[in-house]
C-alpha positions as CSV (number, residue, x, y, z in Angstrom):
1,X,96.4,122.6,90.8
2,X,95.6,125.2,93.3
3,X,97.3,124.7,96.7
4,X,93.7,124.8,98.4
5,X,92.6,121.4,95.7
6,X,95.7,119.7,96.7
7,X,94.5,119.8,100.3
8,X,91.3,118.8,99.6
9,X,92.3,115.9,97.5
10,X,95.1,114.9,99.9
11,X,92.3,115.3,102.8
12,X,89.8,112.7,100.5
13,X,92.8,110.5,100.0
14,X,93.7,110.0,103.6
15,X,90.0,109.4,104.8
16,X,90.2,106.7,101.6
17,X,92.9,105.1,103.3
18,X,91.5,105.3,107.3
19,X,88.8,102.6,106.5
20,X,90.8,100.3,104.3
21,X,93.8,100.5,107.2
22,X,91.0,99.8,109.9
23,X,89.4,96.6,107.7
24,X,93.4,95.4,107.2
25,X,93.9,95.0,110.7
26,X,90.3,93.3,111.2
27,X,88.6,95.7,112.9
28,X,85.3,95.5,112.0
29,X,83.3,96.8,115.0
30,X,80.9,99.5,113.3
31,X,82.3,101.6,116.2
32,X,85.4,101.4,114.6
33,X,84.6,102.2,111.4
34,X,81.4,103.8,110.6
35,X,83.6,107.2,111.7
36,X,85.8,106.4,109.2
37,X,83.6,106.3,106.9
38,X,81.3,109.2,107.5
39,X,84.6,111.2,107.4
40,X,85.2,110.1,104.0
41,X,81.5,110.9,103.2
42,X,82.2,114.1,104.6
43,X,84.8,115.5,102.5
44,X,84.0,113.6,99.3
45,X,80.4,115.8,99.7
46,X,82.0,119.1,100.1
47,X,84.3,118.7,97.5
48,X,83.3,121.3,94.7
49,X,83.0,120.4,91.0
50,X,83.5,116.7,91.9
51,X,82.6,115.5,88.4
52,X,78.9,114.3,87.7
53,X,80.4,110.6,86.5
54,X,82.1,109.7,90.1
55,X,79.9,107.1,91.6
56,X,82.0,107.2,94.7
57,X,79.7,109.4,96.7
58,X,77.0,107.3,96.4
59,X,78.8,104.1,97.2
60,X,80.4,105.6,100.5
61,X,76.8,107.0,101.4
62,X,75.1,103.6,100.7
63,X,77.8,102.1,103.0
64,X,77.5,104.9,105.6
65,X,73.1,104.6,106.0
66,X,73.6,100.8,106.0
67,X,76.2,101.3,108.9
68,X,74.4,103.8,110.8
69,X,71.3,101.2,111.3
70,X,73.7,98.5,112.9
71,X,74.7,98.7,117.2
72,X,77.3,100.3,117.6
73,X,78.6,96.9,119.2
74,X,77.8,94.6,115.9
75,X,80.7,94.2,113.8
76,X,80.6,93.6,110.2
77,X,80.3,89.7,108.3
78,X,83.3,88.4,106.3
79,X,81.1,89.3,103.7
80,X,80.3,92.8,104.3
81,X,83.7,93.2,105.1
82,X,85.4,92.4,102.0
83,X,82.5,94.3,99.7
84,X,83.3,97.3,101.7
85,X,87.2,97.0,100.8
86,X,86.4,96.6,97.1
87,X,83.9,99.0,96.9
88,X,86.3,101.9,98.5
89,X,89.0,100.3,96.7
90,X,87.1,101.1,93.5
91,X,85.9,104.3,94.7
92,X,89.6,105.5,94.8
């Protein structure tokens, strides 16, 4: 693996782990998180050659738009909560 990959997958790895730590501690302010997550977004999109088969993208980016149309000052339902653990949990 070429020194620049390894970055990048260490970089994708670390914003995996940013929201999950956030929802562990019960945050859940969409303050809190939705940066998290549009980090991941981020550098999951400008990854090259991500293969054609990883869903993950589209997962985090369905989380993301249905983030970005809550107040800043709403925080997320139990509910909501836990999907968005299992989803980036399976988006790993």
């Amino acid at each position: 693996m070429a020194a620049g990959t390894a970055k990048r997958v260490f970089d994708i790895t670390s914003k995996f782990i940013a929201p999950i730590d956030v929802l562990q501690l019960g945050i859940t302010a969409i303050d809190e998180v939705l940066p998290h997550v549009r980090d991941l977004s981020q550098a999951l999109s400008n990854y090259p050659n991500m293969p054609s088969s990883y869903n993950g993208i589209k997962t985090v980016k369905d989380w993301e738009q249905k983030m970005s149309s809550m107040a800043a000052s709403d925080n997320m339902s139990d509910d909501q909560t836990r999907q968005l653990k299992l989803d980036l949990d399976a988006a790993c």
